[in-house]
C-alpha positions in Angstrom: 77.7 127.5 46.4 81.3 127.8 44.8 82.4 130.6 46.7 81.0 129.1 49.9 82.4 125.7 49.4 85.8 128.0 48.0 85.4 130.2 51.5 85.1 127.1 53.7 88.0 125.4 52.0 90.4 128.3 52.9 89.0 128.9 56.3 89.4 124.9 56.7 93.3 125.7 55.5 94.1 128.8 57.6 93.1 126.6 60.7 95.3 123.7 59.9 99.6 123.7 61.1 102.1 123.0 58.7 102.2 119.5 59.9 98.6 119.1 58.6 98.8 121.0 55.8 102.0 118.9 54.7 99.9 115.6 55.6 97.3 117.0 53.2 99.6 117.5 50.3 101.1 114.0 50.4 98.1 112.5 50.5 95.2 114.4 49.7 93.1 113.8 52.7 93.6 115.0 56.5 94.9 112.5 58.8 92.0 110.5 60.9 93.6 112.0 64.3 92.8 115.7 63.2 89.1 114.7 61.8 86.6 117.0 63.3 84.6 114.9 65.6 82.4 115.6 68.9 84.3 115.9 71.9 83.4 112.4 73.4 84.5 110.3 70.2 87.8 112.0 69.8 90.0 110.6 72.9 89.0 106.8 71.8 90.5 108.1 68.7 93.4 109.7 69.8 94.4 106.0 72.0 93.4 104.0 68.9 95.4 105.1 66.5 98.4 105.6 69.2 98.1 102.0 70.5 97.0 100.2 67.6 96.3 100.0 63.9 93.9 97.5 63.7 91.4 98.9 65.8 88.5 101.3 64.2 85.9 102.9 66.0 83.0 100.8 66.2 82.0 98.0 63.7 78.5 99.7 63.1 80.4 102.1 61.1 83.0 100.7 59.4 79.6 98.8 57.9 77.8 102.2 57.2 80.6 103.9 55.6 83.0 101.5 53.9 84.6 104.8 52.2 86.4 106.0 55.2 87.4 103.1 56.3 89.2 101.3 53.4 90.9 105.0 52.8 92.3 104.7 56.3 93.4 101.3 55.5 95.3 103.1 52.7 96.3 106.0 55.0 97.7 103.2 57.5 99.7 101.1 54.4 101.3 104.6 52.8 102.2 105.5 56.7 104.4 102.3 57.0 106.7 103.8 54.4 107.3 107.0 56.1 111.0 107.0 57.4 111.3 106.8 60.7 112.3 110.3 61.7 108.6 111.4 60.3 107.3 108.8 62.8 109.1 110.4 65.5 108.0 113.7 64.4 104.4 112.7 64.0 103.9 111.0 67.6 105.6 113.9 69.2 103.4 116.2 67.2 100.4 113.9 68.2 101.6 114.1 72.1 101.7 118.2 72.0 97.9 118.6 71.0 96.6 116.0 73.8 93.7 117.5 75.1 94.4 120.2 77.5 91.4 119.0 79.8 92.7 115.5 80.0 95.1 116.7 82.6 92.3 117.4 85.0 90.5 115.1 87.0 87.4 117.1 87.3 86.6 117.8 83.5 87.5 114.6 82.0 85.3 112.4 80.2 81.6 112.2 80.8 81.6 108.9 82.0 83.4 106.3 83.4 84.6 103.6 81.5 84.4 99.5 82.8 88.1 99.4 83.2 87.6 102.4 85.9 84.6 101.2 87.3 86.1 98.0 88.4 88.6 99.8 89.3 87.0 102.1 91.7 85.2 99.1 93.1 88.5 97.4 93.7 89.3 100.6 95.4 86.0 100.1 98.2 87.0 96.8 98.7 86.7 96.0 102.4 90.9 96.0 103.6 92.2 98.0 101.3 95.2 99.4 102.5 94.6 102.4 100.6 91.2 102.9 101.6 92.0 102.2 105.4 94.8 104.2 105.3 92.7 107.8 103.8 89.8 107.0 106.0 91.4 106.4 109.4 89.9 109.4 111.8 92.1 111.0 114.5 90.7 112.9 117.1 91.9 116.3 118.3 93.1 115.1 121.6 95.4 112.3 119.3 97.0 115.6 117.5 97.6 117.3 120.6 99.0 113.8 122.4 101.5 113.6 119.5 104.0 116.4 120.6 104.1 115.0 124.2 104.1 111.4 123.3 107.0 109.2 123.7 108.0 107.2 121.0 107.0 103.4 121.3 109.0 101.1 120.1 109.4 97.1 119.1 111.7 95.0 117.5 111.6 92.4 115.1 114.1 90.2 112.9 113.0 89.5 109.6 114.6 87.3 107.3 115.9 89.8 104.8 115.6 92.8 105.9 117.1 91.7 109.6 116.7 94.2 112.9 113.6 95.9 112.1 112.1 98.6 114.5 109.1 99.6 114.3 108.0 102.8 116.3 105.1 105.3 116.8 104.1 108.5 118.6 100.2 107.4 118.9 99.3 105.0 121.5 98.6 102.3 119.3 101.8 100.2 117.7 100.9 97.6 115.3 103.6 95.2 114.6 103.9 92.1 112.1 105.7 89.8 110.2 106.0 89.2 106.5 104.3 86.0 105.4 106.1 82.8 103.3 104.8 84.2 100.2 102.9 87.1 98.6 99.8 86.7 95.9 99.4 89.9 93.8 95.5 89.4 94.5 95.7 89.7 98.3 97.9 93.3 98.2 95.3 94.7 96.2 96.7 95.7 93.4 95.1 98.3 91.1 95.1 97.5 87.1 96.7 97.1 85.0 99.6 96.5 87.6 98.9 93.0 88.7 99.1 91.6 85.4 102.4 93.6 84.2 104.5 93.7 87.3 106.2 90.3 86.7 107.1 90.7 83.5 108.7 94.4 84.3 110.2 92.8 87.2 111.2 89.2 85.7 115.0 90.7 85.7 115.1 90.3 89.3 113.3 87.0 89.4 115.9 84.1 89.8 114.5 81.2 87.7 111.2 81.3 85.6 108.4 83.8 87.0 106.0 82.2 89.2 102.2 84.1 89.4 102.2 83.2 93.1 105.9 84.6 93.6 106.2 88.0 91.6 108.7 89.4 94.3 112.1 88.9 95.2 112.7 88.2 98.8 113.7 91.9 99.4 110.8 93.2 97.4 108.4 91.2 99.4 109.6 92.7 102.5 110.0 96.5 101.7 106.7 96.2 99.3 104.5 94.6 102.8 105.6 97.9 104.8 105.3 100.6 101.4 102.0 98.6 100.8 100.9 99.2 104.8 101.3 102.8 104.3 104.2 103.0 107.4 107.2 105.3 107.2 109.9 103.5 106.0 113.9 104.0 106.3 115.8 101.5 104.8 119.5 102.4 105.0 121.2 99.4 102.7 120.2 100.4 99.2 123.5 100.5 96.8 123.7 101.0 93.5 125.5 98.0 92.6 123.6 95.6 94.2 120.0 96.2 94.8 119.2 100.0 93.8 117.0 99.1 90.8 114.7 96.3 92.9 114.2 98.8 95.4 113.5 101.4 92.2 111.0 98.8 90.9 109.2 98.0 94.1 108.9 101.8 94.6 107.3 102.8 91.4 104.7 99.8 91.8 103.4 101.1 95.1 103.4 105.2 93.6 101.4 104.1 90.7 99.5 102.0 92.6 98.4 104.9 95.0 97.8 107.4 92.4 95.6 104.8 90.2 93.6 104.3 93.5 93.2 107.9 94.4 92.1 109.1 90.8 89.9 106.0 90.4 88.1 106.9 93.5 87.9 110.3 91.9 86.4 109.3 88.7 84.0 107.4 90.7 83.0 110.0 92.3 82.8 112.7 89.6 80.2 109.9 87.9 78.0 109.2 91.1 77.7 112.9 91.5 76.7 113.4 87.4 74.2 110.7 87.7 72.6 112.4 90.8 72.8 115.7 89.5 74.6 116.7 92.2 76.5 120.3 92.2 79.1 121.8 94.1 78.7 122.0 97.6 75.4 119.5 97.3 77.0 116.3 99.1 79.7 116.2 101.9 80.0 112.3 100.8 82.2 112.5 98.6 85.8 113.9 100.1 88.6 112.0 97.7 90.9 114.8 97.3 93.6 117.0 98.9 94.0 120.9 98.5 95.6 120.5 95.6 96.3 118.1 93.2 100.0 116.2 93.3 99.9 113.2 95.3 103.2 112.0 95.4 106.8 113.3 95.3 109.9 111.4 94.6 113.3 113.3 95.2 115.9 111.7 92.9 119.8 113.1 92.6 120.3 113.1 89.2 118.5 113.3 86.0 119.4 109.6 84.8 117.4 108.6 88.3 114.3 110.6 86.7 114.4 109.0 83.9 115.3 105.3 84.9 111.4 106.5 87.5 109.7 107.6 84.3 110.5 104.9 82.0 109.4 102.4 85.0 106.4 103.8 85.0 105.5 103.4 81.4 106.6 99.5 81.6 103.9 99.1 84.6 101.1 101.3 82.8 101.7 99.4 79.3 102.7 96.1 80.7 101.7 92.6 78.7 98.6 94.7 76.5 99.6 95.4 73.2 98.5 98.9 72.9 100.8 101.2 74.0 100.3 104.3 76.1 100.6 108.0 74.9 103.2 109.5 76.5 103.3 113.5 76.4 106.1 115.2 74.9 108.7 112.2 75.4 111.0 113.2 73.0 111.9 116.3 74.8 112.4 114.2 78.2 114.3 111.8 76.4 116.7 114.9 75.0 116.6 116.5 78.3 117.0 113.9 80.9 118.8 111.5 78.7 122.3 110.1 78.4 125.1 112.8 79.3 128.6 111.3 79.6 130.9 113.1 81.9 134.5 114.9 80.3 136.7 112.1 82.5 140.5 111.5 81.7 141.0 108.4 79.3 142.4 104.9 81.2 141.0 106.3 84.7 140.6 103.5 86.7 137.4 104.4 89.1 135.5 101.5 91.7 132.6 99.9 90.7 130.2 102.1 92.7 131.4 105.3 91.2 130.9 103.5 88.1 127.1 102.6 89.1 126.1 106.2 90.7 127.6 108.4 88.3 126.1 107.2 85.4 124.4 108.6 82.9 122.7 112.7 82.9 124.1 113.5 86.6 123.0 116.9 86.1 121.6 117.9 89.6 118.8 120.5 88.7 115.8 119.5 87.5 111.6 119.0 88.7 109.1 117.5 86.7 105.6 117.2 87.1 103.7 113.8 85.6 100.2 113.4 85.3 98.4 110.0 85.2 95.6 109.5 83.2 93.3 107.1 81.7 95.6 105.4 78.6 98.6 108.2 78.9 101.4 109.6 81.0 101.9 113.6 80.3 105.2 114.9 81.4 106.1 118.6 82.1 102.9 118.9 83.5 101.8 122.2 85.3 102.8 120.8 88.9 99.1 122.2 90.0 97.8 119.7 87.5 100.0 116.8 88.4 100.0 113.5 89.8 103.8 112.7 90.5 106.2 115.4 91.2 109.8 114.0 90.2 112.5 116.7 91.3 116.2 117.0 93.2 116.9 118.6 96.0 118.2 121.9 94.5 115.1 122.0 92.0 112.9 122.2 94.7 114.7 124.6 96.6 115.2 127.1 93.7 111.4 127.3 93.3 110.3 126.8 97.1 112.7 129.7 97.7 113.1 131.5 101.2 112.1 134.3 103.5 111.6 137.2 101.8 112.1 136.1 98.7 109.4 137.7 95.9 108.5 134.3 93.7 108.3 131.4 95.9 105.7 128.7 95.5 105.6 126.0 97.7 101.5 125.2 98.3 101.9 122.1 95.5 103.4 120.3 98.4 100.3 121.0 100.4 98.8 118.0 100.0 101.5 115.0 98.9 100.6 111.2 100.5 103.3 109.9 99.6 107.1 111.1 100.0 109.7 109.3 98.4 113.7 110.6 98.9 116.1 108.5 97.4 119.1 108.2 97.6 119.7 109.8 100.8 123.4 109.7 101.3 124.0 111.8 98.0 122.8 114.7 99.1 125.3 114.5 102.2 127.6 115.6 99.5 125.5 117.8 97.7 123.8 120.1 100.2 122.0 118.5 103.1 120.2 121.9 103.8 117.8 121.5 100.8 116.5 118.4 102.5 116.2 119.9 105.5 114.2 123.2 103.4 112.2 121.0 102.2 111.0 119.0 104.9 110.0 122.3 106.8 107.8 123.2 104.0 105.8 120.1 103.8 102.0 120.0 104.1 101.8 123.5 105.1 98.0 125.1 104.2 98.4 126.5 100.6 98.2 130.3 100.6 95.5 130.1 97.7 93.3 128.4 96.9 94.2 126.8 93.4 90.4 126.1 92.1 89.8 123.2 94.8 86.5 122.3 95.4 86.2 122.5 99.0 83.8 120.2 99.0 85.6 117.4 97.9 88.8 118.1 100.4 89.0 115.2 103.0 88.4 116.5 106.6 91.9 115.9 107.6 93.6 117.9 104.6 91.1 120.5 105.7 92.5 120.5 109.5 95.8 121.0 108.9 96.8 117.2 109.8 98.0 116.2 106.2 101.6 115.0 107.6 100.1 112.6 110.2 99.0 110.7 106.6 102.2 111.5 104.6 103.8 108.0 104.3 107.6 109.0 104.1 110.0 106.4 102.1 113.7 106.7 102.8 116.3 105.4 101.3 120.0 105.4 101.5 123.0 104.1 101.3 124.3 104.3 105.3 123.0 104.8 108.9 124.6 108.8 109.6 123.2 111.1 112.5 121.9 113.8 109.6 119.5 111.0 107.7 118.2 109.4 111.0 117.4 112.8 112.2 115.0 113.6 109.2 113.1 110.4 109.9 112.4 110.6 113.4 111.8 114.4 113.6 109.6 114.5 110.3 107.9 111.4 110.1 104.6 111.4 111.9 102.8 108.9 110.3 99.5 108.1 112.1 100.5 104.4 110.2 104.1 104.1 112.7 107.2 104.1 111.6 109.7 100.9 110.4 113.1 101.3 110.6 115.8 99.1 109.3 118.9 98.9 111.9 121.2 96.3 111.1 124.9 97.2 113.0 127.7 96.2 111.2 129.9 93.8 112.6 133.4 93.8 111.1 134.2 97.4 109.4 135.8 98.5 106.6 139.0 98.6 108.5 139.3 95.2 107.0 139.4 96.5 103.7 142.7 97.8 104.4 145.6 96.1 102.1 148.5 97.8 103.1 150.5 97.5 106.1 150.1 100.0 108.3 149.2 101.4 112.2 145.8 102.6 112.6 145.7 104.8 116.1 142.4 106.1 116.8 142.5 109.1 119.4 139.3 110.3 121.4 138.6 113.8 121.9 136.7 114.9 124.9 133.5 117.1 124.0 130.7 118.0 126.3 127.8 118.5 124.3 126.9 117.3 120.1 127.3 121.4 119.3 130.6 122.0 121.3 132.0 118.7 118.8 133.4 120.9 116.3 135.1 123.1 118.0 136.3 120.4 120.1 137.8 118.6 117.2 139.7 121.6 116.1 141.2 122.7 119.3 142.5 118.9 119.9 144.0 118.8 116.1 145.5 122.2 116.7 147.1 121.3 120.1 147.6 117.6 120.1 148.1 115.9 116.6 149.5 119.3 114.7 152.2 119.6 116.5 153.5 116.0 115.8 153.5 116.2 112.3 155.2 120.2 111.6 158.6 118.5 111.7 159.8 118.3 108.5 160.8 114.8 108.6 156.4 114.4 108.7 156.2 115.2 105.0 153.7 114.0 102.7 150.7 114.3 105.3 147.2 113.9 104.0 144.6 115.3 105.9 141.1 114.1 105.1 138.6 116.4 105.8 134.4 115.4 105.2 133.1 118.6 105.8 134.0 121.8 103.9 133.4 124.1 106.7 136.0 122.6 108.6 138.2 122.1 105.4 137.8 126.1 105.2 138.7 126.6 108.9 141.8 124.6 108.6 142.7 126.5 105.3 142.3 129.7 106.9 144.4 128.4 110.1 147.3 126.6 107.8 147.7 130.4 105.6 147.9 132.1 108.9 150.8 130.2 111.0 152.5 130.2 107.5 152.5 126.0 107.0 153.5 125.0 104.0 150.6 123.1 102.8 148.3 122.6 99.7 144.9 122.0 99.3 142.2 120.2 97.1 138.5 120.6 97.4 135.2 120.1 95.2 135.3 124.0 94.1 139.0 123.7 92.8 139.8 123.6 88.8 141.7 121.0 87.4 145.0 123.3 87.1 144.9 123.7 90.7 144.1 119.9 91.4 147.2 118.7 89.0 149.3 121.4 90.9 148.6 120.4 93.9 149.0 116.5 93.3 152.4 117.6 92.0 153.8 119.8 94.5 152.5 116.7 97.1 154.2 113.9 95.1 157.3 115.8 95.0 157.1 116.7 98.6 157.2 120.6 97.4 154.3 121.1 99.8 154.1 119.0 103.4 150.5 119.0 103.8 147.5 118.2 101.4 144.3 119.4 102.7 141.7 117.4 100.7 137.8 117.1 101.5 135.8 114.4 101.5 133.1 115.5 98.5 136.1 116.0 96.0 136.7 112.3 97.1 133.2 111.2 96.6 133.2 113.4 93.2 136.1 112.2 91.7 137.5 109.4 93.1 141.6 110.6 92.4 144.7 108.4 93.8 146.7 110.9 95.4 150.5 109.4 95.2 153.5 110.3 97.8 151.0 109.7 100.8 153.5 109.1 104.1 151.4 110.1 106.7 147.3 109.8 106.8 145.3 112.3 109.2 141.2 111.1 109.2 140.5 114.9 110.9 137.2 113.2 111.1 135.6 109.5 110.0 134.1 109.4 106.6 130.7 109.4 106.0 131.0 106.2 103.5 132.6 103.6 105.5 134.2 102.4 102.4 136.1 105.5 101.9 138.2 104.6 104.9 140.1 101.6 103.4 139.8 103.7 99.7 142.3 106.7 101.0 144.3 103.9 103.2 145.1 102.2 100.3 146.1 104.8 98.5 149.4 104.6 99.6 150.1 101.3 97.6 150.6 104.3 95.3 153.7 105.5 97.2 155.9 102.9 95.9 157.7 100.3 97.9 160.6 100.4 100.6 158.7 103.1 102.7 156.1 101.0 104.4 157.8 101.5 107.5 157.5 105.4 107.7 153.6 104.9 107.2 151.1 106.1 109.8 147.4 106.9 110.0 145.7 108.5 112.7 142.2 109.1 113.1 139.8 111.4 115.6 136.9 110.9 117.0 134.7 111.0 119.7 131.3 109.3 121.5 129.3 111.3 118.8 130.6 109.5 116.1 129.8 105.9 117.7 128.0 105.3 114.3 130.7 106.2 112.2 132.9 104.3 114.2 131.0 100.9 114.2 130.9 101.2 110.3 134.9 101.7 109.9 136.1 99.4 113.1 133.0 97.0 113.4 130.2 97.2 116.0 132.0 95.4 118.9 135.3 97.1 118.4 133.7 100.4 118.6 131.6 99.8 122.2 135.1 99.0 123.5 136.9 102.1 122.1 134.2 104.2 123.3 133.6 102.8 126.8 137.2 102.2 127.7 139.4 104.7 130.2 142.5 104.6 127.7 141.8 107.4 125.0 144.4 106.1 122.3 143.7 102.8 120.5 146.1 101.1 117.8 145.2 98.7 115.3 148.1 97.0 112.4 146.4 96.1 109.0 147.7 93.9 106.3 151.0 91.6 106.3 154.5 91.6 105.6 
C-alpha cells in the first residue's frame, strides 16, 4: 500500500505545472480550481471562484463535508495576502487552461442552463428582429430580379440624424420613423444587456439615467436602424464628438446578435439531446452558417480593438457582481495596449489629431473572440470564433491574392453582420484592402470546416449569404470611394439607410487669413479621363503662371500619391527647382525640405495629403497655395490656408491660392465652398471663380 500510495503521489506530481506544484508547497494542498472533478461540475467551478468568493458548490455539500470547505475558507483568507503580481499571474494562468471545448458551440455543456433557456425563448418571441430577419425566405426569381432591379428610393427627415434615405433593390421598401422614446423591453434585448446597458452607457446620458430612456438621441436613432437589421451608412461620426456613442451603440447590437444566435444554438443542441436525435435526423433545426464567426468589425488601429473589447466585457459583466473570465487578457492588454508615438516636444497638433491618433495606432492586427456562457476568450482560432476584430491590412495579409500559396478567406463565409469603422482612415491608409475585402465576402468556403450540414440555414446553403449581411458604415465624410462600397456591396434583402445631410457653409469659412481663393474648372469627359485631365490642365494652364521666379514659395497640395509621384517625375524632368515631402519620407529629408522652402532655396514644395493627415506639420514661408486637387477632409482646406499666418506679416498682399476642380468633385466642393456655392460654380458658363477670406 506504501509504494502504491508513494507511486500515485509521484504520478499525481509529474502531472502537475510549476504553478501547481509551487501552490502545493506554499500551502500544502492543491488549489480548488485544479481539483480533479467530473467534467460537468468543473466549469461551475471554474466561474465560481473567478466571479466570486463567497459562492461554493452546492449547500448539500458544504453540509456533508465541512473539511473541504472550512480549508477553502483558509485557502481563500491566505490568497488575500498574495501580492498582486501573483494575482495577476494566477488569473492569467487560470484563463490559459479554460476548457478547450468551451470554444465550441456543439460540444459544450450537457444541458442548458435557465439563464439560456429564457434566453432562447426570448429569442422565438413573435417580432424579434433577429428572428425575422434569419427566417425571411427569398425566392429564386427575387435573387435573379436583384441584378436588374433599380434601386428604390425614399426620403425621410429625422430629428437627429436629418436627410435619411432609405433605398432597396427588392420590390418591397419599408420605410419608418423613430418613435418619442425607446423601452429596452420592446427592442428585444438579449440578457444580460438590458439590465447593464445604462450603466455602461450613463457617460453619454445627460442628467440621471432613466430606465425608460437608456439612449441618447443619436443612439436611439442609429440603434432603431442597426436593431432592424438594414444597411446602414452614417457619414458624421468624429472622434471628438460622438465616436465613442456610436462605439457603444455598436457593441450593444454585435453582442446582442451573437447572444441570439448562440442561444438559438444551445437551444437547439438540447431539443436535439432530449430527442435523441443524430446528425442528419431533423431538417428543423438550421441555426447556423458554414462556419462559425458571425460578425466582423474592421477597426484602424489597435487602441480601437481594444476600446471594442473592453466594451464588450462592460456589457457582458454589467450591474452582477461576478465577473466574467476573460481568456488570456493580459497578453491583449500588452499587445493592443497603450503605445505613445516618438512626437517632437511642444508640438502643437488640432484636437482631432489628438482624438484619432491616440493610443496603440499600430495598423496590423486581427483577432478572433469567442462568446460564451460566463467568459469572453480572445485570440481565438477565427474557425472557432464569434467576433472577428481586425484592420484592413490584417485581413488582407491573410486573405491574400491570386496565386498566392496560403490564403484563407472561407471564415468570412458566413458573417451577419459587417461592421467598418472608421471609413475615411483607410482613405489614407490603402483603400484597396477595403475594396479586397469586400470582393471576398460570403463566398462558399472551399472546405468544409467540420459543419454539420444539417444545421446550415437554407440560404447560407444557396449561396445567398450577402442578401442577409447587414453592413454598418461609418465615417467621417461623404467621398465618391466610401459611397461606392455601400451601394455596390450592400445587398441587404432588409434595404438600405443612408444618412445624407449636404453641408451648407464649407470650411472656406474656416479661413483666418486674408487671402483670394480662385477656383478654376477643368473640362473632363468622362470620371476615368479626370486624372489625366487634371494633369494636362496644371501642366498647361496654372504651371506656367507660377515658373517665374518672382512665384516663389509655392505649395502644391497633392491628396493622392499617384499623382504626387507623377508630378515628381514631371518636376525632375523639365529641371524645376522644387522639393518634396510625402508620407514615405524620413525626418532628414522632411527638415530639409522645410528648410530649403522657408529660405526660398527651393520654389516649389510638393507635399501630399496623407503626410498632412499623418503628421499634421506647419510648413512656414508659404506665398503661393496650389490645391492640385480638393482635400478629402474638408477641414484640411482652411488647415493648409492658414498656414500662412506662419509666413510672418507685411506679405499678405503677395498671397494667393488657387484650387482645381471639376463636376466630379461636386462633393468635395460642397464640403469646402458650401452646398449652394458649389451648384453655382458647377452650373455656371464662367470657368474661374474668386472668393476673398478674412479682413484687413
Amino acid at each position: 500500500m506504501g509504494k502504491r500510495g508513494s507511486r500515485s503521489q509521484s504520478q499525481l506530481l509529474g502531472s502537475l505545472t510549476k504553478k501547481q506544484k509551487k501552490h502545493l508547497r506554499d500551502f500544502g494542498e492543491e488549489h480548488p480550481f485544479y481539483d480533479r472533478v467530473s467534467r460537468k461540475e468543473a466549469k461551475p467551478q471554474t466561474c465560481q471562484l473567478s466571479e466570486s468568493s463567497d459562492t461554493s458548490s452546492s449547500e448539500s455539500e458544504a453540509e456533508s463535508e465541512p473539511e473541504q470547505v472550512s480549508g477553502y475558507h483558509r485557502l481563500l483568507a491566505t490568497l488575500k495576502n498574495v501580492s498582486k503580481e501573483e494575482e495577476e499571474e494566477e488569473e492569467e494562468e487560470e484563463d490559459s487552461v479554460t476548457d478547450e471545448t468551451e470554444m465550441n458551440l456543439e460540444d459544450g455543456d450537457s444541458d442548458i442552463s435557465e439563464e439560456e433557456e429564457m434566453a432562447a425563448e426570448s429569442a422565438d418571441m413573435q417580432g424579434n428582429p433577429f428572428v425575422q430577419h434569419v427566417n425571411t425566405k427569398l425566392k429564386e426569381k427575387e435573387i435573379q430580379a436583384v441584378a436588374t432591379n433599380p434601386r428604390t428610393t425614399h426620403q425621410l427627415k429625422w430629428p437627429i440624424l436629418g436627410q435619411v434615405v432609405f433605398s432597396s433593390k427588392f420590390q418591397k421598401l419599408e420605410t419608418f420613423k423613430p418613435p418619442k422614446d425607446i423601452d429596452l423591453k420592446s427592442v428585444h434585448l438579449q440578457k444580460p444587456l438590458e439590465s447593464t446597458w445604462i450603466k455602461t452607457n450613463s457617460q453619454f446620458l445627460s442628467g440621471p439615467p432613466k430606465s425608460s430612456s437608456p439612449f441618447t438621441p443619436l443612439q436611439k436613432e442609429l440603434f432603431l436602424i442597426m436593431n432592424s437589421y438594414r444597411d446602414l451608412f452614417y457619414p458624421e461620426r468624429t472622434a471628438l464628438k460622438n465616436g465613442e456613442e456610436i462605439r457603444h451603440v455598436y457593441c450593444l447590437h454585435v453582442i446582442n446578435h451573437v447572444l441570439k444566435a448562440n442561444a438559438q444554438v444551445l437551444a437547439n443542441n438540447s431539443r436535439r439531446r432530449s430527442q435523441k436525435l443524430g446528425v442528419g435526423d431533423d431538417d428543423d433545426f438550421r441555426d447556423q452558417g458554414l462556419t462559425r464567426p458571425k460578425v466582423l468589425i474592421v477597426v484602424p488601429f489597435r487602441e480601437a480593438a481594444l476600446r471594442v473589447v473592453q466594451l464588450f466585457i462592460s456589457l457582458l459583466e454589467g450591474d452582477s457582481k461576478k465577473k466574467i473570465i476573460v481568456s488570456n487578457k493580459k497578453r491583449f492588454n500588452g499587445e493592443y495596449g497603450s503605445d505613445p508615438e516618438e512626437r517632437p516636444p511642444n508640438l502643437k497638433r488640432p484636437e482631432d489629431y489628438e482624438a484619432v491618433f491616440v493610443g496603440n495606432i499600430d495598423d496590423h492586427f486581427r483577432i478572433g473572440v469567442a462568446i460564451l456562457q460566463r467568459s469572453i476568450r480572445l485570440y481565438a482560432p477565427f474557425y472557432s470564433s464569434d467576433i472577428l476584430i481586425a484592420s484592413p491590412l490584417g485581413l488582407r495579409t491573410i486573405i491574400g491574392g491570386e496565386g498566392e500559396k496560403k490564403r484563407d478567406f472561407d471564415f468570412l463565409s458566413s458573417v451577419e453582420l459587417l461592421i467598418i469603422d472608421q471609413a475615411d482612415i483607410y482613405l489614407m491608409q490603402n483603400w484597396e484592402h477595403v475594396l479586397h475585402l469586400m470582393n471576398h465576402m460570403n463566398l462558399l468556403p472551399l472546405d468544409s470546416h467540420g459543419v454539420d450540414f444539417s444545421r446550415v440555414r437554407m440560404w447560407s446553403l444557396n449561396n445567398w449569404s450577402k442578401y442577409y449581411r447587414q453592413t454598418l458604415l461609418f465615417g467621417a465624410l461623404q467621398d465618391a470611394q466610401i459611397n461606392s462600397v455601400f451601394n455596390k456591396y450592400c445587398v441587404n434583402v432588409q434595404g438600405q439607410v443612408a444618412v445624407r445631410n449636404v453641408p451648407m457653409t464649407g470650411s472656406i469659412s474656416q479661413v483666418l487669413v486674408q487671402l483670394p481663393h480662385v477656383f478654376q474648372r477643368m473640362e473632363a469627359e468622362s470620371l476615368a479621363s479626370v486624372i489625366d485631365a487634371r494633369f494636362n490642365f496644371f501642366v498647361n494652364k496654372i504651371l506656367p503662371q507660377y515658373r517665374d521666379a518672382v512665384m516663389s514659395h509655392t505649395l502644391i497640395y497633392v491628396p493622392s500619391y499617384f499623382d504626387f509621384v507623377r508630378l515628381r517625375n514631371y518636376f525632375k524632368k523639365e529641371e524645376l527647382n522644387f522639393t518634396h515631402i510625402c508620407e514615405y519620407t524620413q525626418k532628414s529629408g522632411v527638415s530639409r525640405a522645410r528648410h530649403f522652402f522657408l529660405q526660398g532655396e527651393k520654389q516649389f514644395l510638393l507635399l501630399t495629403e496623407r503626410f498632412h493627415f499623418y503628421k499634421r506639420y506647419t510648413i512656414k514661408g508659404i506665398r503661393n497655395l496650389i490645391f492640385y486637387e480638393l482635400p478629402t477632409y474638408p477641414h484640411f482646406y482652411s488647415e493648409v490656408c492658414n498656414m500662412l499666418r506662419a509666413t510672418g506679416s507685411g506679405e499678405e498682399a503677395a498671397w494667393t491660392c488657387t484650387v482645381l476642380y471639376s463636376k466630379y468633385d461636386a462633393q468635395r466642393l460642397a464640403a469646402v465652398v458650401g452646398v449652394e456655392r458649389a451648384a453655382q460654380m458647377l452650373q455656371s458658363k464662367k470657368n474661374v471663380h474668386l472668393f476673398i477670406t478674412g479682413e484687413r
